[in-house]
BALOBA-1460 file (C-alpha; in Angstrom, 3 decimals):
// residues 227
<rec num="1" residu="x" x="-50.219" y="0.465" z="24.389"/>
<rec num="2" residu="x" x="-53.068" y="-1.772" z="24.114"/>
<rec num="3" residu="x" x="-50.132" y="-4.855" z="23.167"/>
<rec num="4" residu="x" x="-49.142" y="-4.348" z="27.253"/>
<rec num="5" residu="x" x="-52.147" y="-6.488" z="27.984"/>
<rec num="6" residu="x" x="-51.540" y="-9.168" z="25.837"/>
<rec num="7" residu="x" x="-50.610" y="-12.880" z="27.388"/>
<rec num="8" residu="x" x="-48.500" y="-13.111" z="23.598"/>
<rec num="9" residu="x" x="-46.777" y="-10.197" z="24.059"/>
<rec num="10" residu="x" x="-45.017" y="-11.039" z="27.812"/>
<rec num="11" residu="x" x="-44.766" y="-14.174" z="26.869"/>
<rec num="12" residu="x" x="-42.420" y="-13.673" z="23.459"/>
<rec num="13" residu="x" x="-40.876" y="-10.660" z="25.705"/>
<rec num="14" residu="x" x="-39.679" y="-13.496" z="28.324"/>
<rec num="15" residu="x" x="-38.822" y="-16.094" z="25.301"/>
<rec num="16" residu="x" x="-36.404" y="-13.339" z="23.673"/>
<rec num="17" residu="x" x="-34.586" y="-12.405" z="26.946"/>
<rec num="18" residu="x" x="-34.195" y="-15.910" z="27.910"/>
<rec num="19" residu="x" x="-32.511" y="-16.519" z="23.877"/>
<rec num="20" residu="x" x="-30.241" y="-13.607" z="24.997"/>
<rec num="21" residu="x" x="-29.466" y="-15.162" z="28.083"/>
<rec num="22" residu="x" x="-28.752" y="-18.752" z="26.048"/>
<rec num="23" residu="x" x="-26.458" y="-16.593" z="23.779"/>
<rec num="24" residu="x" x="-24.594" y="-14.013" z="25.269"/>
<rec num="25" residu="x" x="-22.274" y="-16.479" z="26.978"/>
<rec num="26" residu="x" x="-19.812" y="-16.178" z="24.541"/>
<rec num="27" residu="x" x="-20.697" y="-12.095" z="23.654"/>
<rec num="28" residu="x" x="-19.843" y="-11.915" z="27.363"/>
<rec num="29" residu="x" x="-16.488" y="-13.434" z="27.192"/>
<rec num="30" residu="x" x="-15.693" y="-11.628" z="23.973"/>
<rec num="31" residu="x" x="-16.313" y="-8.387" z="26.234"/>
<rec num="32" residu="x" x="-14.070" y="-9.354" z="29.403"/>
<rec num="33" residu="x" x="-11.172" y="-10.135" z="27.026"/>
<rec num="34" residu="x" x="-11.283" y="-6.918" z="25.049"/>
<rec num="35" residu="x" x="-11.717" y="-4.994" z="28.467"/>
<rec num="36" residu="x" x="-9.348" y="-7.194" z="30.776"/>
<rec num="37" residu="x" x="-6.271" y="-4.596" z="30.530"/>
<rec num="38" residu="x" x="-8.149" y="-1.879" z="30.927"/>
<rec num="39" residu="x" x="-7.776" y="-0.193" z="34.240"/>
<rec num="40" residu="x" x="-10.876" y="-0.354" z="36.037"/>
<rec num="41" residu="x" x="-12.861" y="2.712" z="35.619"/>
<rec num="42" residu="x" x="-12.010" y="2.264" z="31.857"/>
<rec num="43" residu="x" x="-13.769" y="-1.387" z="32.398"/>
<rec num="44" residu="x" x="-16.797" y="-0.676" z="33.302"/>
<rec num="45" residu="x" x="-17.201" y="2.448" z="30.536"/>
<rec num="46" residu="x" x="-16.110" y="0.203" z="27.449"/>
<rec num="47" residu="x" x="-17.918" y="-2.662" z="29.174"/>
<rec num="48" residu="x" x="-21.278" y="-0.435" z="29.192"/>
<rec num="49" residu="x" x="-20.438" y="1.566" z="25.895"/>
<rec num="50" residu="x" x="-19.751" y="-2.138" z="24.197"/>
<rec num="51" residu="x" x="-22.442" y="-4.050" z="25.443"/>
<rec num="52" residu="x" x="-24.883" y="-1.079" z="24.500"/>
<rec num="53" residu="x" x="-23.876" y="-0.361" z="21.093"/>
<rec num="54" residu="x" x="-24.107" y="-4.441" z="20.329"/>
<rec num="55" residu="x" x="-27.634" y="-4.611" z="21.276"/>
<rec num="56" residu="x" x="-28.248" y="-1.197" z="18.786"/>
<rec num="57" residu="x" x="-26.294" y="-3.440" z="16.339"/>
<rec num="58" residu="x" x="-27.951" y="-6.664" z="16.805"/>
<rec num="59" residu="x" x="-31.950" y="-4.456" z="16.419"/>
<rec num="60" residu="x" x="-30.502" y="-3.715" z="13.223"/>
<rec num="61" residu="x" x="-28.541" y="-6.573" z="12.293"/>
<rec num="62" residu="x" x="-32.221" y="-8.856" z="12.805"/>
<rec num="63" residu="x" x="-34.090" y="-6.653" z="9.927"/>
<rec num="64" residu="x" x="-31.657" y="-7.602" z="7.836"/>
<rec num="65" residu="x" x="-30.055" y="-11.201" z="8.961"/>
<rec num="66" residu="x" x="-32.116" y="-12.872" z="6.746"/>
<rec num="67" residu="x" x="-30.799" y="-11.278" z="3.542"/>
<rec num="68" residu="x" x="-27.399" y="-11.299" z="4.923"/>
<rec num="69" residu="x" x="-27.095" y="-14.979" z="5.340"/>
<rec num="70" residu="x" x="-28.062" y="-15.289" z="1.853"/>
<rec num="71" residu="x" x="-24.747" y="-13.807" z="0.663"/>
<rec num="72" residu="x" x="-22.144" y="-16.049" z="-0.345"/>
<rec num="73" residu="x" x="-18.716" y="-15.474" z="1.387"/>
<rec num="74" residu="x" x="-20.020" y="-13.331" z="3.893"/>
<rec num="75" residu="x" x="-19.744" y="-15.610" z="6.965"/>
<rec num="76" residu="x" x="-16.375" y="-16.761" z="5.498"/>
<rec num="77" residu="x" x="-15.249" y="-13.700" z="5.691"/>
<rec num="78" residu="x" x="-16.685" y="-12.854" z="9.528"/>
<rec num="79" residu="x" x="-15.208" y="-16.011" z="10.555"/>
<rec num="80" residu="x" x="-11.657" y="-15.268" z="9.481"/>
<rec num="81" residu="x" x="-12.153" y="-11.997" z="11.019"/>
<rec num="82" residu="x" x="-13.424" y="-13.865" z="14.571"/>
<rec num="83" residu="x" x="-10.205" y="-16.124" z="14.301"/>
<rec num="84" residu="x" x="-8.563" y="-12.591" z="13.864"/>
<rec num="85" residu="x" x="-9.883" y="-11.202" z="16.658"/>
<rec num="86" residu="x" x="-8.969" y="-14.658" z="19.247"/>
<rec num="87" residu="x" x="-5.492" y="-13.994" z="18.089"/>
<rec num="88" residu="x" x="-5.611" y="-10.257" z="19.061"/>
<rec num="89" residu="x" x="-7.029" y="-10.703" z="22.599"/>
<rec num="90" residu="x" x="-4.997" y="-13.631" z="23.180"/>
<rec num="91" residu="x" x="-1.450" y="-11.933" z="22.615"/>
<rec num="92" residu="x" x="-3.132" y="-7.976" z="23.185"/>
<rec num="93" residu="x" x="-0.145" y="-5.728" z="24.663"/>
<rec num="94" residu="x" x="-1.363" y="-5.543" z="28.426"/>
<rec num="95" residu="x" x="1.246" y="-3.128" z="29.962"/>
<rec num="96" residu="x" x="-0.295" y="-0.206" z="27.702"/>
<rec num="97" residu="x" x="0.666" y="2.979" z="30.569"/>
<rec num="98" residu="x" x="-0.765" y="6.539" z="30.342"/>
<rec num="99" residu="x" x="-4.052" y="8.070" z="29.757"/>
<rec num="100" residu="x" x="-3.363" y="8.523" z="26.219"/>
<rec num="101" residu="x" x="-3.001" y="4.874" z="25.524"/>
<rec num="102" residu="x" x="-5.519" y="3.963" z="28.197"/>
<rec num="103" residu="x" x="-8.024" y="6.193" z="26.003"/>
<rec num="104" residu="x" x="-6.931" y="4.350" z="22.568"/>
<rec num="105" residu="x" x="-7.278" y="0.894" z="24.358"/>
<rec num="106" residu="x" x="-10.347" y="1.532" z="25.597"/>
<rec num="107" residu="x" x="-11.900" y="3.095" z="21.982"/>
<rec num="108" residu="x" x="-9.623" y="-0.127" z="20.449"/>
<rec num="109" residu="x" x="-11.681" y="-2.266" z="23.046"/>
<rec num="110" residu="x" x="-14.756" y="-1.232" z="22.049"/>
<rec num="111" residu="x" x="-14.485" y="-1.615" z="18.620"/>
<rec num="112" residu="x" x="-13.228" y="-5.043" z="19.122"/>
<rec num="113" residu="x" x="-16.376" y="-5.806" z="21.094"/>
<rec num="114" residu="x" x="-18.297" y="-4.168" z="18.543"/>
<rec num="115" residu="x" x="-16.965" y="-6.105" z="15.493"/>
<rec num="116" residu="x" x="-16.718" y="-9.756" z="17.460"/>
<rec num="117" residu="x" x="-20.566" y="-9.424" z="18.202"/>
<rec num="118" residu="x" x="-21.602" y="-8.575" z="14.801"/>
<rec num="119" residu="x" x="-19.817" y="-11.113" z="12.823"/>
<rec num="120" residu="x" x="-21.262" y="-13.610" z="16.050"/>
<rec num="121" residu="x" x="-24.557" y="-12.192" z="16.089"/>
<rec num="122" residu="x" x="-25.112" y="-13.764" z="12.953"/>
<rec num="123" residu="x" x="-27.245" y="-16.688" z="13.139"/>
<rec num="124" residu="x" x="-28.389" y="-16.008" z="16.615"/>
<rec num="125" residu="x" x="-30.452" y="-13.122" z="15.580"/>
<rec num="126" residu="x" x="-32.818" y="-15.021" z="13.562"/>
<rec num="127" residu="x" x="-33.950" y="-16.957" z="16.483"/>
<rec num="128" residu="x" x="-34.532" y="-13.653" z="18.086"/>
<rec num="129" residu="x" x="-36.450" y="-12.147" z="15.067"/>
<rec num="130" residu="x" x="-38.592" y="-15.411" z="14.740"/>
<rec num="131" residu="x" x="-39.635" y="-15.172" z="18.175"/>
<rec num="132" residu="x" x="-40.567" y="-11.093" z="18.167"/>
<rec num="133" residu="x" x="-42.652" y="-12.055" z="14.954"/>
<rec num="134" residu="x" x="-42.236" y="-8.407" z="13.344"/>
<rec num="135" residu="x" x="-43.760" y="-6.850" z="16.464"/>
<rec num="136" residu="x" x="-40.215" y="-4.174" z="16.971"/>
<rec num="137" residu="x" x="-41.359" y="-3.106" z="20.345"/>
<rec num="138" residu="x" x="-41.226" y="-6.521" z="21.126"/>
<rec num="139" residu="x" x="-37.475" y="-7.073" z="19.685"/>
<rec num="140" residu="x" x="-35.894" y="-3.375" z="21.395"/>
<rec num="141" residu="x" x="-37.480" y="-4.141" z="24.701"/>
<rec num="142" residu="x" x="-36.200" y="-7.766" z="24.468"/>
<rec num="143" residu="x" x="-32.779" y="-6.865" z="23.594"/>
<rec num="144" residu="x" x="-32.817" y="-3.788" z="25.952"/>
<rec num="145" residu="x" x="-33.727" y="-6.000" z="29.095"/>
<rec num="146" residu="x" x="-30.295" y="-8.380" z="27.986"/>
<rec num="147" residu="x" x="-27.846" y="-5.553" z="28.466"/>
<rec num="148" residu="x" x="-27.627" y="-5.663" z="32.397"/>
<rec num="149" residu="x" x="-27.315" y="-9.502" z="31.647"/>
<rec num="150" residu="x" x="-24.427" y="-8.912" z="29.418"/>
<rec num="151" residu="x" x="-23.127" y="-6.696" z="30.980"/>
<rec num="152" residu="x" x="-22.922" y="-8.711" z="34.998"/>
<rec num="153" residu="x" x="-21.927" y="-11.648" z="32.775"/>
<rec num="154" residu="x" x="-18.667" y="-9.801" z="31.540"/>
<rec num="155" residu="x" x="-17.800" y="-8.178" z="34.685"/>
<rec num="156" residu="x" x="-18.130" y="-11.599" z="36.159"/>
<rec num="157" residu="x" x="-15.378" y="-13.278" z="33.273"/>
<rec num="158" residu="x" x="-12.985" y="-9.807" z="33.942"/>
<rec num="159" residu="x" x="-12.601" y="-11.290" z="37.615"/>
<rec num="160" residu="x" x="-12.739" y="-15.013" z="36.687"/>
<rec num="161" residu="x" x="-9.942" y="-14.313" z="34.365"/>
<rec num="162" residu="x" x="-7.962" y="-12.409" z="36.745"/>
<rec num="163" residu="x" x="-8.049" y="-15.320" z="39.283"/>
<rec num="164" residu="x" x="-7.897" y="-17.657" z="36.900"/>
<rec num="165" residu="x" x="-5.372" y="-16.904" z="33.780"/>
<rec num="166" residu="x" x="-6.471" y="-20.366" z="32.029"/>
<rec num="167" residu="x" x="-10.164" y="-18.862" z="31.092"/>
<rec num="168" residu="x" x="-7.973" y="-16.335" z="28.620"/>
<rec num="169" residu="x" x="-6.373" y="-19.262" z="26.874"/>
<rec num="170" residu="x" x="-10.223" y="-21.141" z="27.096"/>
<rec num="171" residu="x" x="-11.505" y="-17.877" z="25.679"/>
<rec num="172" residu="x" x="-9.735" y="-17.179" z="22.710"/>
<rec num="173" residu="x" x="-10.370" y="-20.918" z="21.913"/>
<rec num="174" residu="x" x="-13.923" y="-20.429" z="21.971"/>
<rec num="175" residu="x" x="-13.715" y="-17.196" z="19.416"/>
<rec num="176" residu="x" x="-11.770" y="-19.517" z="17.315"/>
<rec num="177" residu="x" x="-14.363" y="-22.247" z="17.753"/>
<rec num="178" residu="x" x="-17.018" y="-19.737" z="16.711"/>
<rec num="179" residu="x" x="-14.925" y="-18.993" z="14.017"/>
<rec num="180" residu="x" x="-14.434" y="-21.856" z="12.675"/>
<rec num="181" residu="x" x="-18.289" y="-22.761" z="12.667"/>
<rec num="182" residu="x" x="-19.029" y="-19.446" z="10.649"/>
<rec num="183" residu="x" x="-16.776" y="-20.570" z="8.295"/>
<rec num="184" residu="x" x="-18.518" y="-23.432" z="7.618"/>
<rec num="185" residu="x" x="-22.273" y="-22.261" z="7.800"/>
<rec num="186" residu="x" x="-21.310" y="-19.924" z="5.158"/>
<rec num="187" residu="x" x="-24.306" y="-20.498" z="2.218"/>
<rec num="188" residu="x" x="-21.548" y="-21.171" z="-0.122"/>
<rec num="189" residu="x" x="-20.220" y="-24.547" z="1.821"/>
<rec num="190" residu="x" x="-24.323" y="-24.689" z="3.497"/>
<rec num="191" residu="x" x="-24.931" y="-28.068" z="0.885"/>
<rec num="192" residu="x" x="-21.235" y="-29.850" z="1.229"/>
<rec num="193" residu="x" x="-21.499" y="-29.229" z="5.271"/>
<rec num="194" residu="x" x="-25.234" y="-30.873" z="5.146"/>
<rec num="195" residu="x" x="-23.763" y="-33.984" z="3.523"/>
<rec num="196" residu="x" x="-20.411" y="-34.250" z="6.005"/>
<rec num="197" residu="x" x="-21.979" y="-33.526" z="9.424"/>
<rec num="198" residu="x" x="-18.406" y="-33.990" z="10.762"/>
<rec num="199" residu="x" x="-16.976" y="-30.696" z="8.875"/>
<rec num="200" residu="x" x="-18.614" y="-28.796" z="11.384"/>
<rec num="201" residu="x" x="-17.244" y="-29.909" z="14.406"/>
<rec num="202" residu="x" x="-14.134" y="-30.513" z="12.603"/>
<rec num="203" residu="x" x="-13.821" y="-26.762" z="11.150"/>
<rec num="204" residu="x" x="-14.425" y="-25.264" z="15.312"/>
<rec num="205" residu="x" x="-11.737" y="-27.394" z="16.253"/>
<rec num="206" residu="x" x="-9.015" y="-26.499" z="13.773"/>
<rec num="207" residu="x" x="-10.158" y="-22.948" z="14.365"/>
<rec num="208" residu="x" x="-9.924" y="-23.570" z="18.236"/>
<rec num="209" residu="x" x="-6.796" y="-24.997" z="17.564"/>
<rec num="210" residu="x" x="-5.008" y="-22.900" z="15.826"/>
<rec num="211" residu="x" x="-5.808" y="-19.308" z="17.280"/>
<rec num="212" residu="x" x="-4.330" y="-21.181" z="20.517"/>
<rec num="213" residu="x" x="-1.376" y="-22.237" z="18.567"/>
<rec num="214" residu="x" x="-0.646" y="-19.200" z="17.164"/>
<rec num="215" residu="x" x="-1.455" y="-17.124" z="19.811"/>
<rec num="216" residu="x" x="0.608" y="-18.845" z="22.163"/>
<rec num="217" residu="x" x="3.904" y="-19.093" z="20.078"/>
<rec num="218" residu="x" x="3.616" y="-15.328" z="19.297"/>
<rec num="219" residu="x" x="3.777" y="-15.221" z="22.933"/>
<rec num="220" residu="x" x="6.602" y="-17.348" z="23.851"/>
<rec num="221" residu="x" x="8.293" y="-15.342" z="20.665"/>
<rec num="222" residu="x" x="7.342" y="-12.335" z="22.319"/>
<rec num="223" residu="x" x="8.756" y="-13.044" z="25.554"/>
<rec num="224" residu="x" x="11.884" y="-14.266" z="24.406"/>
<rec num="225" residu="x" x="12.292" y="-11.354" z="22.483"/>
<rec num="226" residu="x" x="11.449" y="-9.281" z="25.389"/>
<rec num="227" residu="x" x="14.436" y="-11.647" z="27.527"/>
């Protein structure tokens, strides 16, 4: 216990929970739009049971990020599967009824949560694990302390979103953004992407773009189907 009375110590412990803070903007809207059409007791449970098992994921995701990021393919693959996801949440059934369903779109929700953070936890974690230095008490504490930040910062889209439809639209687009940029950090494009700066932005926006397009003429489809 002797590393509670280091200066080092509190000071990477405030430098990882303020990372967290940095990047959990997008974990957190990732987490209102899986949970949205729940009802809201079922909210708050896969909000907590969500944003819990992510931080478990992301302690084990930074021992081995390093490696990971290594692999050719795998970030092309998490992207498509973020761009995936956007779609989902953006045309997700919402008038689910029953507490069978309610159950299944709650476990649903929380795998979705589950899934989105990992594949978007990829690159942020090694900022993380550079600042805990090793130190693992350091990294679980750190990561621990961001839950309740997660957590207030999803609860605070759910009601955002419910006043304000638009964000669900703004959120899906930012998946697909995210998407998009995995795609392109992927080690197998890492050289061609260093020489055409541009591909970057370029590859978020036509991921953006087109999880919005899609999404939205599966829901005009949808709706004229339903007519």
């Amino acid at each position: 216990m002797e590393f509670l009375n280091s200066a080092a110590f509190w000071i990477g412990l405030v430098k990882i929970v303020w990372i967290n803070i940095i990047l959990s903007g997008d974990n957190a809207v990732v987490i209102a739009l899986a949970a949205r059409s729940l009802p809201p007791a079922q909210q708050k449970k896969a909000i907590m049971f969500g944003s819990g098992a992510a931080v478990v994921l992301r302690i084990v995701l930074t021992i081995v990020a390093a490696k990971l990021l290594e692999l050719s393919f795998l970030q092309v693959i998490g992207g498509v599967l973020l761009l995936w996801i956007g779609y989902q949440l953006l045309t997700g059934d919402e008038d689910e009824e029953g507490e069978a369903k309610g159950h299944g779109s709650m476990v649903a929700a929380i795998r979705t949560i589950l899934i989105a953070d990992l594949v978007m936890s990829l690159d942020n974690v090694i900022a993380v694990a550079a600042t805990a230095q090793g130190n693992m008490v350091l990294l679980v504490l750190g990561l621990a302390i961001s839950i309740p930040l997660v957590i207030f910062g999803s609860t605070l889209m759910i009601k955002l979103m419910e006043r304000f439809p638009v964000i669900i639209t703004l959120g899906a687009a930012l998946i697909g953004w995210v998407g998009g940029e995995t795609i392109v950090n992927d080690n197998l494009l890492h050289g061609y992407t260093l020489a055409h700066p541009w591909l970057h932005y370029a590859a978020a926006a036509a991921g953006a773009t087109l999880v919005v397009a899609v999404g939205k003429w599966m829901q005009i489809r949808q709706s004229s189907q339903a007519a």
